[in-house]
C-alpha positions as CSV (number, residue, x, y, z in Angstrom):
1,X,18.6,-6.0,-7.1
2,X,15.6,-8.2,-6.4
3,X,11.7,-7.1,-6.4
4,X,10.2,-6.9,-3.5
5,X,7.0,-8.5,-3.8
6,X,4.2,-8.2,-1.1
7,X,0.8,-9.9,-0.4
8,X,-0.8,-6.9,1.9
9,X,-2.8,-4.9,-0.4
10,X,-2.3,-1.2,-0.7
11,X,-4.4,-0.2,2.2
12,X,-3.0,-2.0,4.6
13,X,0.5,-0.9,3.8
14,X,-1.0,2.8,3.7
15,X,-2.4,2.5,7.1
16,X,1.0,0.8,7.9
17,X,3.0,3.6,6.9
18,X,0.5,6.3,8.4
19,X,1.0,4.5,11.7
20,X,4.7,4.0,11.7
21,X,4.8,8.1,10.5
22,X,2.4,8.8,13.7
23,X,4.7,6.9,15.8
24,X,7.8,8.6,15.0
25,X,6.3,11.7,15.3
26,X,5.2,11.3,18.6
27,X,8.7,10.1,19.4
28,X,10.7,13.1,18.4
29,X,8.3,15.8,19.1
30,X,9.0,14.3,23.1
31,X,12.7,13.5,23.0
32,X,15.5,15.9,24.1
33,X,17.2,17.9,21.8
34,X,20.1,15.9,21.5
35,X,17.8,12.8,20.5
36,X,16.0,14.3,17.6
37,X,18.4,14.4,14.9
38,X,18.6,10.6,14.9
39,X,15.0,10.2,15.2
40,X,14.6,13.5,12.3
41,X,16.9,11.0,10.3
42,X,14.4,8.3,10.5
43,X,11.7,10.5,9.6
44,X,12.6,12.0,7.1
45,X,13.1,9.3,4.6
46,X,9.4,7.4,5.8
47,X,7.7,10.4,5.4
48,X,9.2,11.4,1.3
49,X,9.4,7.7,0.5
50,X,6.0,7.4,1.7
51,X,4.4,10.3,-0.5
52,X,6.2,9.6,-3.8
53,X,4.9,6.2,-4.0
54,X,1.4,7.8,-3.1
55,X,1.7,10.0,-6.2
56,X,3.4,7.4,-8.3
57,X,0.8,4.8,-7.7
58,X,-2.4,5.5,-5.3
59,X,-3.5,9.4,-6.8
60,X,-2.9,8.1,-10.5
61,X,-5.7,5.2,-9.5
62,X,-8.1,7.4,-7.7
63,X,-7.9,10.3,-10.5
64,X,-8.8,7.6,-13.1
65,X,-11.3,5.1,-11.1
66,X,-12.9,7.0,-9.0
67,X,-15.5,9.2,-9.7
68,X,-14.6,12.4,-8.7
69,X,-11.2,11.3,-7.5
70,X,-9.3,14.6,-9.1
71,X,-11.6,16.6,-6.2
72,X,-9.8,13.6,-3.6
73,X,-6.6,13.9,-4.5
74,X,-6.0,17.7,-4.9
75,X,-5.9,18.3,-1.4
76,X,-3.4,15.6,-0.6
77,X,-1.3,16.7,-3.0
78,X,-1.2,20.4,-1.6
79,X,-1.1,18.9,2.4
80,X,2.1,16.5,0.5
81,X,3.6,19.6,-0.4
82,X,3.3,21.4,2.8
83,X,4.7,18.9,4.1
84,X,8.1,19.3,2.3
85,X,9.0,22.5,1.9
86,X,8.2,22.1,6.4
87,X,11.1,18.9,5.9
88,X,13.1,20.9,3.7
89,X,13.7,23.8,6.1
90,X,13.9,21.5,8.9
91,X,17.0,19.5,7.7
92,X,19.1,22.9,7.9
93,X,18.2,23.9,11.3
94,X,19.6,23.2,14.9
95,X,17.5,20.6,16.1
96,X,17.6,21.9,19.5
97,X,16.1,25.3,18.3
98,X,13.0,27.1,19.0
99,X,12.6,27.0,15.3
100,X,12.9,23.3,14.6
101,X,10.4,22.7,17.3
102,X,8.1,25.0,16.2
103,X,7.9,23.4,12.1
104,X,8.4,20.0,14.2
105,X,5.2,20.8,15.7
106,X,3.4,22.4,12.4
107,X,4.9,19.1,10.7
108,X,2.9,17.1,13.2
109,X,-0.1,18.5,13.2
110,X,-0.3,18.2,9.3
111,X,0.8,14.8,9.0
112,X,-2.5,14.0,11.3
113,X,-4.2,16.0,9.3
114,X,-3.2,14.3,5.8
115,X,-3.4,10.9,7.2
116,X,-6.9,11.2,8.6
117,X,-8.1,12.9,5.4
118,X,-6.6,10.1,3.5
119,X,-8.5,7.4,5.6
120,X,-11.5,9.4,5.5
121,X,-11.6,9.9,2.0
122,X,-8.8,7.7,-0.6
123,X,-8.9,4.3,1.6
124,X,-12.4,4.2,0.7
125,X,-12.1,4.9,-2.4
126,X,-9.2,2.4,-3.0
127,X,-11.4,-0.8,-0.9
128,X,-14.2,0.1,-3.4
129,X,-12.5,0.6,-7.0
130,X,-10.7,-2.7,-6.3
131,X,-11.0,-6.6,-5.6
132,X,-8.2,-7.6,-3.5
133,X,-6.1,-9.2,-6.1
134,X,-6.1,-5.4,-7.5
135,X,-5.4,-4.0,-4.5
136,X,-2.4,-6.7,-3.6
137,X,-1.0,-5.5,-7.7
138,X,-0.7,-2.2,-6.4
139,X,0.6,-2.6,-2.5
140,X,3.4,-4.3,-4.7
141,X,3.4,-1.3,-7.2
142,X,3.4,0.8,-4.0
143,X,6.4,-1.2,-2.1
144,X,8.4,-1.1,-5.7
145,X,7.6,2.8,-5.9
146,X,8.9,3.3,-2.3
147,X,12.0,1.6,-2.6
148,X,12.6,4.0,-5.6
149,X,12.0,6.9,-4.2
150,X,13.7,9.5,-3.0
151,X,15.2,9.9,0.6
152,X,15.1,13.8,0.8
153,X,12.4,16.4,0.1
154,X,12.3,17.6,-3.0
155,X,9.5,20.3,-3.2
156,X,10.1,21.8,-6.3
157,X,9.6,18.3,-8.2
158,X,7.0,17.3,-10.1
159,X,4.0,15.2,-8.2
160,X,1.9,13.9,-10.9
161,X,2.6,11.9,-13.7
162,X,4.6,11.5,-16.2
163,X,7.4,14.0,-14.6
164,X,7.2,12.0,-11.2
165,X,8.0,8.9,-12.6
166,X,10.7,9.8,-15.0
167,X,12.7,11.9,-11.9
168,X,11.5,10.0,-8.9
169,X,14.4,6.9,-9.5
170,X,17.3,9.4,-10.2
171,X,16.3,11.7,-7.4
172,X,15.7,8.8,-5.5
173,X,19.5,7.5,-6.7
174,X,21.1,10.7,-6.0
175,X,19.8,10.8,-2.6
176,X,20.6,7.2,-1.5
177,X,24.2,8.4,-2.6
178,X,24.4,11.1,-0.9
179,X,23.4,9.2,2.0
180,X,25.7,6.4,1.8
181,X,28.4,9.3,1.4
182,X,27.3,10.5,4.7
183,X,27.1,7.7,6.5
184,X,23.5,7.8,7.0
């Protein structure tokens, strides 16, 4: 397997990701039922890659360069979590149901939520901690991270180091198994 390498720096590929989440949002909360388990699919994956490589590689940077960055990344960590235990019931429901709609729509709103929090609060702290070679080293920390992670929520796993970055890859294994069993 080769590394991927990158030359956008972490921010970028943050507000990247927080676009292409926002997008695909948007795009299953107004499809018809029988179009949002492909688009859930897609989802899914963007949204838990997305998060592990946050707490593999941007909260460990904030907690110990910026100055009060535990008080920064607390929060994101809780709104992370949120987040998938709401994936985690979602992937056993009916799309098509009340239900799904209504922790589709919870999902949404909290994904806004953590992404503007994020760019209100750890994008700044990341542009001013480091110079853009810094910041380029970690987008390709970030990219490595994500292609590592896990597929699937997993909300009883550890977010913080060192138990996120020992199970992380064999979560992350597991689930692309799983997947390719699937078919997915």
């Amino acid at each position: 397997m080769s590394e991927t390498t990158t030359t956008k720096d972490i921010v970028e590929l943050l507000l990247e990701d927080h676009e292409t989440a926002k997008a695909l949002l948007t795009k299953i909360s107004a499809a018809a039922p029988e179009q949002r388990e492909a688009l859930f699919w897609e989802l899914v994956p963007e949204l838990v890659r997305h998060e592990v490589a946050e707490e593999v590689v941007v909260y460990p940077t904030i907690r110990s360069e910026a100055p009060d960055g535990e008080r920064e990344v607390e929060p994101r960590l809780h709104e992370q979590q949120e987040a998938e235990e709401l994936l985690d019931q979602m992937e056993g429901l009916d799309r098509s149901s009340a239900e799904f709609g209504a922790k589709l729509a919870k999902l949404q709103a909290g994904v806004l939520e953590h992404a503007h929090a994020e760019e209100q609060n750890i994008l700044p702290l990341l542009r001013a901690l480091e110079v853009t070679k810094k910041r380029v080293e970690l987008g390709a920390r970030y990219e490595r991270a994500k292609s590592a992670a896990p597929t699937h929520p997993h909300p009883n796993a550890p977010d913080t180091p060192p138990g996120n970055k020992v199970l992380g890859p064999i979560t992350g294994l597991f689930d692309k198994t799983r997947d390719a069993l699937k078919g997915m």
